[in-house]
GUKEVO-332034 format. One record per residue (C-alpha): chain; x, y, z. Coordinates in steps of 0.001 Angstrom, whole numbers, plus 500000, padded with zeros to 6 digits. Layout:
% residues N
SITE  ch       u       v       w
SITE   A       X       Y       Z
...
END
This chain:
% residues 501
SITE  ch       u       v       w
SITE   A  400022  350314  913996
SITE   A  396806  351106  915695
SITE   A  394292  353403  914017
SITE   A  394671  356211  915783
SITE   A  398322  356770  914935
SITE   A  397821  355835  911592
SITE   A  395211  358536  911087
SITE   A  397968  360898  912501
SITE   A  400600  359879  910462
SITE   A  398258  360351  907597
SITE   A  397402  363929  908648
SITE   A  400634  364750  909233
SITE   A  401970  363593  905958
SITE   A  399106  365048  904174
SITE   A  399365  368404  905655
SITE   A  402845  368654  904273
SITE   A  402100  367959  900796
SITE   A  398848  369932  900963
SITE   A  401293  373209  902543
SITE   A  404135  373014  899802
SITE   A  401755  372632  897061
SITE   A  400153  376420  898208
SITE   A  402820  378024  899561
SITE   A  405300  377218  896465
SITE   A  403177  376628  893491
SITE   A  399491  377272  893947
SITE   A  398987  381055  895205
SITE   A  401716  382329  892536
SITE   A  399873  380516  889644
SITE   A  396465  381493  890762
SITE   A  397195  385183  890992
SITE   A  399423  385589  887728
SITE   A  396666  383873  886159
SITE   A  394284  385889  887546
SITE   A  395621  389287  887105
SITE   A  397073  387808  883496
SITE   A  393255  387495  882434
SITE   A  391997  390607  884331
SITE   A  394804  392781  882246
SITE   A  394030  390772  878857
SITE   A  389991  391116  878655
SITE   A  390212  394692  879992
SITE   A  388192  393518  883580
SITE   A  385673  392191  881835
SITE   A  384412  390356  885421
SITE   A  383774  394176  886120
SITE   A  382835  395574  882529
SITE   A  380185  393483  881703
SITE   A  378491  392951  885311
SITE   A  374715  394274  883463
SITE   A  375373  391083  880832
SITE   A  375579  388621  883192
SITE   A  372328  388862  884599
SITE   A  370537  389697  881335
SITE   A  371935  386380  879989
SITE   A  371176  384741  883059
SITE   A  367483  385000  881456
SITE   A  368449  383923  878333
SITE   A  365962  380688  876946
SITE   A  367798  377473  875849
SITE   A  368785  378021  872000
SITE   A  367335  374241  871304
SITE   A  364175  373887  873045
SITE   A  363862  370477  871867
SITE   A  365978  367664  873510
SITE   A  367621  367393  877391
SITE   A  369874  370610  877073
SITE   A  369208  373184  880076
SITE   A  369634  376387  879949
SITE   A  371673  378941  881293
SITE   A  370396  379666  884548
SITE   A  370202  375777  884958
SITE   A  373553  375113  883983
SITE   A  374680  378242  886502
SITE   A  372476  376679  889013
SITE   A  374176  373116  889231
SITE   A  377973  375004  889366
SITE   A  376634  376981  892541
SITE   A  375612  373755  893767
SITE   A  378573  372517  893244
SITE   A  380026  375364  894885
SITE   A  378088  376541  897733
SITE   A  378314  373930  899484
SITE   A  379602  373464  903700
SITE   A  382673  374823  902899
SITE   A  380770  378409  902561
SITE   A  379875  377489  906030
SITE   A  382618  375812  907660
SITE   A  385341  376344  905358
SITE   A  384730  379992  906022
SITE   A  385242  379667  909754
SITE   A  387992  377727  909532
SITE   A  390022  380176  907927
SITE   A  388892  382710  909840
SITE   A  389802  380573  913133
SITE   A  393028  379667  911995
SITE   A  394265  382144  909855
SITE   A  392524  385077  911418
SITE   A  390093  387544  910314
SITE   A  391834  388862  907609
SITE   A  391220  385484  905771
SITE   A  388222  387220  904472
SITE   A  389603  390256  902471
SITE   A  391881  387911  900334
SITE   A  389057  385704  899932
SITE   A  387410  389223  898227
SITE   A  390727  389987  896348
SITE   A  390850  385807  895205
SITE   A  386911  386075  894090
SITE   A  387268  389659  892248
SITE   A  390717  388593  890206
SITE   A  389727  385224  889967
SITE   A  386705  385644  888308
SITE   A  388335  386324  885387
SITE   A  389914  383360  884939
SITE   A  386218  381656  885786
SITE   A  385521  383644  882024
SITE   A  387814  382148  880489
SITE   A  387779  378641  881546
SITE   A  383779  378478  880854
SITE   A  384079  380427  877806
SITE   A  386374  378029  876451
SITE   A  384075  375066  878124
SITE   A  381514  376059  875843
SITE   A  383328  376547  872644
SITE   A  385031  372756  872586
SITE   A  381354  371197  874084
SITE   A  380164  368157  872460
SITE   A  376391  367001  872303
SITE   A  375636  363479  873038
SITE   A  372711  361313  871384
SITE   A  369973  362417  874181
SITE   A  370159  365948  873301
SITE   A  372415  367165  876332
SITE   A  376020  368857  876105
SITE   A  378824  367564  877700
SITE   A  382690  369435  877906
SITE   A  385038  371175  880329
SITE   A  388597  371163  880570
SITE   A  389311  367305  879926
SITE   A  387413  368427  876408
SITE   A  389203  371663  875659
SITE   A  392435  370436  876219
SITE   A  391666  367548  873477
SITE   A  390199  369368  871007
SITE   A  392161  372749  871448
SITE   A  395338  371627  872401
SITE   A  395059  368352  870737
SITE   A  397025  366940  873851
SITE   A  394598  363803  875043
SITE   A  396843  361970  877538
SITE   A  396569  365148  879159
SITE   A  392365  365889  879015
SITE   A  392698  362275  880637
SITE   A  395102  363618  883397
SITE   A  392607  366326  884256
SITE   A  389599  364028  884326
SITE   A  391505  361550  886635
SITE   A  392293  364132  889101
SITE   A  388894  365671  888626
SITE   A  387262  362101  889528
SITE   A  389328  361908  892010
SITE   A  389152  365381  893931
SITE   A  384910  365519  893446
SITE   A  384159  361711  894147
SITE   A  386946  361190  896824
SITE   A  387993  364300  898210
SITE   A  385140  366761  898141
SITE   A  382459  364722  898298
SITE   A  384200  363237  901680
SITE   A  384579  366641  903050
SITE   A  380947  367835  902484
SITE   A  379303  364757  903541
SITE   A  381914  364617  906965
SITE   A  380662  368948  907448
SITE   A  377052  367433  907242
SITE   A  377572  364861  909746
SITE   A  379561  367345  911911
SITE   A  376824  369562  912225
SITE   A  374921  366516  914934
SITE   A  377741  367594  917184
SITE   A  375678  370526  918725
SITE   A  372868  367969  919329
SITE   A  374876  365051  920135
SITE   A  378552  365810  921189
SITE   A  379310  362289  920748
SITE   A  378163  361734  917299
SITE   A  380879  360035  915563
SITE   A  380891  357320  918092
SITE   A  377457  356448  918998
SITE   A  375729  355677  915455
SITE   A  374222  358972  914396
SITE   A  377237  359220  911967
SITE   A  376404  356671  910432
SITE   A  372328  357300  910295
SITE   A  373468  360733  908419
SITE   A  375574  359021  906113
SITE   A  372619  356496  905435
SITE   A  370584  359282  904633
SITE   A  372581  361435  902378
SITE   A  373531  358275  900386
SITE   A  369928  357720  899913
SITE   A  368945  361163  898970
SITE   A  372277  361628  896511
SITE   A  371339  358163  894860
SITE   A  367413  359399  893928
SITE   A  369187  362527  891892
SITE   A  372349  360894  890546
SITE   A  370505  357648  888758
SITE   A  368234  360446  887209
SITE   A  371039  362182  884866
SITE   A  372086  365615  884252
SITE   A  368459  366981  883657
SITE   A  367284  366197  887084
SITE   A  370183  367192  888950
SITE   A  369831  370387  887147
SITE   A  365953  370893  888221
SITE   A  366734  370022  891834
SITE   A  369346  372713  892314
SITE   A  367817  374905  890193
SITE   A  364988  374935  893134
SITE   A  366988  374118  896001
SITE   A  369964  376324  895838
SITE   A  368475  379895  895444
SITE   A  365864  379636  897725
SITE   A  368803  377899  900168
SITE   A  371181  380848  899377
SITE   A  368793  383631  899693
SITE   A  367751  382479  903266
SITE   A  371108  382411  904406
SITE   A  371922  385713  903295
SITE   A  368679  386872  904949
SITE   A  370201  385683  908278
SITE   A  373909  387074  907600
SITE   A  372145  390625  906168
SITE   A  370068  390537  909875
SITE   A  372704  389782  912022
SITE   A  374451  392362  910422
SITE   A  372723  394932  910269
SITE   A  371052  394205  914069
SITE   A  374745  394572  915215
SITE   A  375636  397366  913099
SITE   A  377154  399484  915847
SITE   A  380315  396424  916196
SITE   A  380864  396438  912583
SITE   A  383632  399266  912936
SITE   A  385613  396705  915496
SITE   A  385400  393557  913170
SITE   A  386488  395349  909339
SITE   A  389346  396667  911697
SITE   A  390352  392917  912795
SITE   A  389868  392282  909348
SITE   A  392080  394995  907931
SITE   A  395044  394532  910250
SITE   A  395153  390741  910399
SITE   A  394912  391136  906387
SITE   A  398250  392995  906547
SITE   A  399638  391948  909475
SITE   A  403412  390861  907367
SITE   A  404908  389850  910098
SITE   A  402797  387300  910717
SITE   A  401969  386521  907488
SITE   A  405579  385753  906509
SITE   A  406554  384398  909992
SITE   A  403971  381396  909260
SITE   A  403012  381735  906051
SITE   A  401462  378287  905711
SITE   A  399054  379710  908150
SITE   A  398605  382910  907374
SITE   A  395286  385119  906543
SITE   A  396549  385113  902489
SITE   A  397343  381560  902647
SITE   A  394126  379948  904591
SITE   A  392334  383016  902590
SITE   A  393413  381728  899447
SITE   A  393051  378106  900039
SITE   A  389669  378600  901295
SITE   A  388147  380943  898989
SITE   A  389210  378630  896172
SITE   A  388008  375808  897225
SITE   A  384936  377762  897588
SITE   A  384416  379873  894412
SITE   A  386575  377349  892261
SITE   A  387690  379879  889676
SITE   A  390371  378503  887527
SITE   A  389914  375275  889069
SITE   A  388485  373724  886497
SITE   A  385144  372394  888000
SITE   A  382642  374977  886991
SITE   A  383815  374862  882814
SITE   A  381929  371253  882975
SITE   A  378349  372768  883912
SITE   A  378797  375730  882073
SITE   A  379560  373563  879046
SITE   A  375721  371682  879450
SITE   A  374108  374909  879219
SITE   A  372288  375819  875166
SITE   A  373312  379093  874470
SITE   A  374137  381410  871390
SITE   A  377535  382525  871840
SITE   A  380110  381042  874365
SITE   A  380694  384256  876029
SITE   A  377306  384507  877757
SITE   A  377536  381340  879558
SITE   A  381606  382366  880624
SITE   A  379784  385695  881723
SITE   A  376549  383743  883861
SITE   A  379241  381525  885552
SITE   A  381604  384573  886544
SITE   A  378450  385827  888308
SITE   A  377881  382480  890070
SITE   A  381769  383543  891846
SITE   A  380174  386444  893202
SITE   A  377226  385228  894329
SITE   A  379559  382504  896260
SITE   A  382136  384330  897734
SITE   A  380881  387784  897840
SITE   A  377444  386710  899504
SITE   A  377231  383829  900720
SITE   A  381073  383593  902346
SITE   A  380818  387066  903473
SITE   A  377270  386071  905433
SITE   A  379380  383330  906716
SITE   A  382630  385740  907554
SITE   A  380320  388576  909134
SITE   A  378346  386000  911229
SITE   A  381759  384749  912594
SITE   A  383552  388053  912895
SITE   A  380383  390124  914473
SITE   A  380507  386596  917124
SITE   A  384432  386870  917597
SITE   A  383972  390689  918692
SITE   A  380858  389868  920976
SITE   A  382063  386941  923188
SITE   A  385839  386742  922050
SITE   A  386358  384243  924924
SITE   A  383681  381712  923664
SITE   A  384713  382578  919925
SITE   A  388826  381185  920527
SITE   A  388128  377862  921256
SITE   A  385920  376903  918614
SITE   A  386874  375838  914884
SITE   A  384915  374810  911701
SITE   A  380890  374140  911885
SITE   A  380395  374522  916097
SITE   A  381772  377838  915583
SITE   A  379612  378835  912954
SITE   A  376606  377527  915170
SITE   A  377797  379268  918640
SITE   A  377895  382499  916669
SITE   A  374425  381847  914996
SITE   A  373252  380548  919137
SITE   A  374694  383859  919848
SITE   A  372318  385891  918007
SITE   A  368929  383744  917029
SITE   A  368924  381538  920020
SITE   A  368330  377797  919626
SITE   A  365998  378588  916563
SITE   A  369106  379616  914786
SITE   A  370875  376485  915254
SITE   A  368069  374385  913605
SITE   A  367893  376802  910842
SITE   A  371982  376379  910288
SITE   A  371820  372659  910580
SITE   A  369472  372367  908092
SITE   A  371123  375017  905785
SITE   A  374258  372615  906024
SITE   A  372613  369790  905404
SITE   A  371196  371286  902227
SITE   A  374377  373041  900857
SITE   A  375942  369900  901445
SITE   A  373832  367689  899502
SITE   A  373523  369848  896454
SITE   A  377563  369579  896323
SITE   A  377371  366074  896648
SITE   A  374875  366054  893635
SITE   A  376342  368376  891579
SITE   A  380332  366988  892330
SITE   A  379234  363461  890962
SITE   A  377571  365691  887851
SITE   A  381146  366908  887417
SITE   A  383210  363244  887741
SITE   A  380769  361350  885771
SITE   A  381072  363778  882713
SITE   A  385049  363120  882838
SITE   A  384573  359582  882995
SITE   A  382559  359651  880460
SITE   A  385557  361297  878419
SITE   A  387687  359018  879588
SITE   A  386181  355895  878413
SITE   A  382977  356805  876175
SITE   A  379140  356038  877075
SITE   A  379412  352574  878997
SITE   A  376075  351902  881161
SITE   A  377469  349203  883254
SITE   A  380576  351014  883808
SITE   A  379044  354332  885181
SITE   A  376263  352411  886880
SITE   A  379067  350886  889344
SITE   A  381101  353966  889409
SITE   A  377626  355746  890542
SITE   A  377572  352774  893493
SITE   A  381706  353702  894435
SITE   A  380876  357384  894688
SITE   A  378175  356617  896905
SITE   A  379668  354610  899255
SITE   A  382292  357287  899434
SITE   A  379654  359576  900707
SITE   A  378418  357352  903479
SITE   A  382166  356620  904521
SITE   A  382556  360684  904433
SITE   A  380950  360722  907630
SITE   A  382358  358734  909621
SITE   A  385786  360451  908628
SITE   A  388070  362933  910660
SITE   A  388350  367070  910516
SITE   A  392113  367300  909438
SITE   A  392646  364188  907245
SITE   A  389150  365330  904964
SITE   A  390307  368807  904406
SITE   A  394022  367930  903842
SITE   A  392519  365467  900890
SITE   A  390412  368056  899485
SITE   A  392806  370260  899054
SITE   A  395839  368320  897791
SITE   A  393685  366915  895412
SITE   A  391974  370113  894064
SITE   A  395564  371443  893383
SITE   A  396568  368961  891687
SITE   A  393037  369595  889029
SITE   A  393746  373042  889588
SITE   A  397459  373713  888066
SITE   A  396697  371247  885382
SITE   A  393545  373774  884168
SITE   A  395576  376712  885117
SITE   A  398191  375362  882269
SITE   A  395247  374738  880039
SITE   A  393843  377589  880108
SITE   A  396524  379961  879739
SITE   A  397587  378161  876671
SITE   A  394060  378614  875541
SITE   A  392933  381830  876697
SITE   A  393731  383358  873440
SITE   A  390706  381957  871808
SITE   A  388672  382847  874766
SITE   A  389487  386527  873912
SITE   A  388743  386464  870477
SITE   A  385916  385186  871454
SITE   A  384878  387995  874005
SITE   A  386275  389997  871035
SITE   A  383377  388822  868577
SITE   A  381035  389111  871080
SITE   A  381533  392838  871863
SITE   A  381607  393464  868057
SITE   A  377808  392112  867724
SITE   A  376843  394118  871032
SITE   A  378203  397165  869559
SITE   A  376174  396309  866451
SITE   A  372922  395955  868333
SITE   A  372356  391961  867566
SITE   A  372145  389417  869660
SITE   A  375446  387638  869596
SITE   A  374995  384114  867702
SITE   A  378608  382206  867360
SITE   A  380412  380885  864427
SITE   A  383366  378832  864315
SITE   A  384637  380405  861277
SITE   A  384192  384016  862474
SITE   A  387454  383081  864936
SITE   A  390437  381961  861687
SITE   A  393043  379493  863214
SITE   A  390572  378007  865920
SITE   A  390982  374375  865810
SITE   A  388192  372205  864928
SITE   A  385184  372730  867405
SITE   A  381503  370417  866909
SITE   A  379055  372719  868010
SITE   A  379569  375679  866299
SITE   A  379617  374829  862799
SITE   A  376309  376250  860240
SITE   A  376875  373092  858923
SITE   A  377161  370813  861936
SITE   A  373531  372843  863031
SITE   A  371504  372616  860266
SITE   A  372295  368777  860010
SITE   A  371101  368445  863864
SITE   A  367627  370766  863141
SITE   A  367343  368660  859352
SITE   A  367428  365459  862022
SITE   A  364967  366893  864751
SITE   A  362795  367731  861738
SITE   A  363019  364081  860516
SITE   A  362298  363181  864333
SITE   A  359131  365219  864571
SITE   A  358287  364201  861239
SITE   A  358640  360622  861870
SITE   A  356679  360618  864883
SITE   A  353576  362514  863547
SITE   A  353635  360060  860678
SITE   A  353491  356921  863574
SITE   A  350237  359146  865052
END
């Protein structure tokens, strides 16, 4: 079988596991859980917006050691999340679903973001600390300690490691190289592919061999300085065009509730590709996010589940919506130019459209930098759960550190359909596993929230203990006991080395 048809046959096949696993199972789990969490903490994505940045500022708890703190831990799940699909993923949907992709993406990020609370909430309260200082967790953690169920932590961290190293970290690196297509139409066959891929395997290599701390540092740097000039350029073309806006919300609006069309292809559909893409974009109750929030040093678990619901915003409520507006404002404009484009070209035609050539530059290199953050902060993500899966083994995650980066260099030489059909079978699968987790779980997350609210109404800063929450199974870093024998031992440390002076 010659390549070509066996790249279509494995498009094809893929596209019809990656439409039954949304349209059947996916979208109804998402939104009950969604709406399940908004009910049970009383909105608290929309109650406690003020905390979230407040605790955003919040100072590590142990200054000592390699723990980061809040904003850092915040910083390396928006890596992780804006990334090219904020760029291209957008436009996708918007191509092929139409332009009311964008409202559910809204609808996904708002209810969603409640189940983002819970999942890093509950991150944070089953977090472990390793021997360097740093704090490791997510769901592969929670769902061993809190559920006591390990075979099925390990199921999560396989299909974790396998979505972030394989899927997503093929999809950004092939939206990177797909940005030379402007510049050189025939990219993917001449060599420049592969010169991108050399680069960004390069680049991702200097970060990932430095640990958690360094991958923390870059993004911290990189990704709001990234995020705020993108929104600069979304906010400008916005605004500049102000007098079309009327035109493109009503596309929006009627292609959001066009039912005939949803439910006459609803594989295809505005809700579906809406959905799908803001997902894979925000990642609420997928599971990815609870392993960064879990690094952060913190007080009480509820401030870091609080700093990584505003991370969803900032994603899908900025940044996509930049992306959405720059697209729609484009498709009202030059509608004839607009229909035959799909992915990243569109997104640069429609940036063309209104900067001129300097635009295009400035939207290559924004994609090249969203897209290596993800790659950085994915591997952050897989090398924690194989870490769980198998313990601290040098050798072992030295290799697996080579395999994930030769995954990125084949990532751009890959095709459109086949690398988002992977992604998003393979998120799905991480994401109904969590979804499970976390709903058997959430209980403690709201006690939690519940203790949390207590001390706010009592005009404290809220400091967790375990034993405040009866019934909660058997967490590590939470104990008085387990905390006073870590500060007795950084003491001893200090101690020990002033002695040696």
């Amino acid at each position: 079988m010659e390549t070509g048809s066996v790249n279509s046959f494995l498009v094809l096949i893929s596209g019809d596991i990656d439409n039954f696993m949304y349209t059947y199972i996916l979208v109804a789990v998402l939104v009950f859980t969604g709406v399940y969490f908004t009910v049970r903490t009383r909105a608290v994505q929309v109650r406690y917006l003020k905390d979230m940045v407040t605790q955003l500022l919040e100072k590590r708890v142990n200054p000592g050691g390699r723990a980061i703190s809040s904003f850092q831990a915040m910083m390396v799940s928006t890596g992780s999340r804006v990334g090219t699909g904020n760029i291209a993923g957008i436009a996708t949907a918007l191509a092929t679903g139409g332009p009311g992709a964008l409202f559910w993406m809204w609808a996904m990020a708002l209810v969603g973001a409640a189940s983002a609370f819970v999942e890093s909430t509950l991150a944070q309260i089953w977090k472990v600390k390793e021997k360097d200082g740093e704090f490791r967790g997510g769901p592969a953690y929670y769902i061993q300690q809190g559920l006591g169920k390990r075979w099925m932590g390990v199921l999560f961290a396989v299909s974790l490691i396998a979505c972030y190293a394989v899927g997503f970290n093929e999809l950004q690196s092939f939206n990177a190289a797909s940005a030379l297509e402007y510049y050189i139409p025939d990219y993917a066959t001449n060599g420049a592919a592969v010169v991108m891929g050399v680069v960004l395997t390069v680049l991702s290599a200097l970060v990932i061999f430095g640990g958690a701390k360094r991958i923390s540092v870059i993004n911290s740097w990189v990704v709001p300085i990234m995020a705020l000039a993108y929104i600069a350029l979304g906010v400008w073309v916005t605004v500049s065009n102000f007098a079309l806006l009327p035109e493109a919300f009503g596309m929006m609006f009627a292609s959001a509730f066009d039912f005939q069309a949803i439910f006459g292809g609803f594989a295809g559909s505005a809700v579906m590709l809406g959905i799908k893409r803001g997902l894979f974009s925000n990642e609420a109750g997928m599971g990815s996010a609870p392993n960064a929030a879990a690094t952060a040093s913190v007080s009480h678990p509820v401030k870091q589940g609080l700093v990584q619901t505003l991370s969803v915003y900032i994603d899908t409520l900025f940044i996509c919506t930049c992306s959405a507006m720059l697209v729609l404002v484009f498709m009202v404009e030059d509608p004839s130019t607009a229909a035959g484009l799909n992915g990243m070209p569109l997104v640069q035609m429609a940036v063309k459209h209104f900067t001129g050539d300097v635009g295009i530059a400035f939207i290559t290199a924004a994609v090249f930098l969203f897209a290596y953050t993800s790659l950085i902060g994915n591997y952050f993500y897989a090398e924690s759960n194989l870490k769980f899966i198998t313990g601290e083994k040098p050798k072992l995650v030295f290799w697996f550190r080579i395999v994930c980066l030769a995954i990125i260099f084949a990532g751009c030489l890959s095709s459109f359909d086949l690398a988002w059909n992977v992604a998003d079978i393979l998120m799905g699968v991480m994401c109904i596993i969590n979804l499970v987790a976390i709903l058997l779980l959430g209980k403690w997350a709201l006690k939690c929230l519940d203790d949390y609210a207590r001390q706010r109404k009592l005009g404290v800063n809220p400091v967790f203990e375990a034993a405040s929450i009866p019934g909660l199974p058997p967490c590590e870093c939470w104990n008085s006991r387990f905390d006073l024998i870590v500060e007795a031992k950084q003491v001893e440390n200090r101690q020990t080395e002033l002695d040696e002076v």
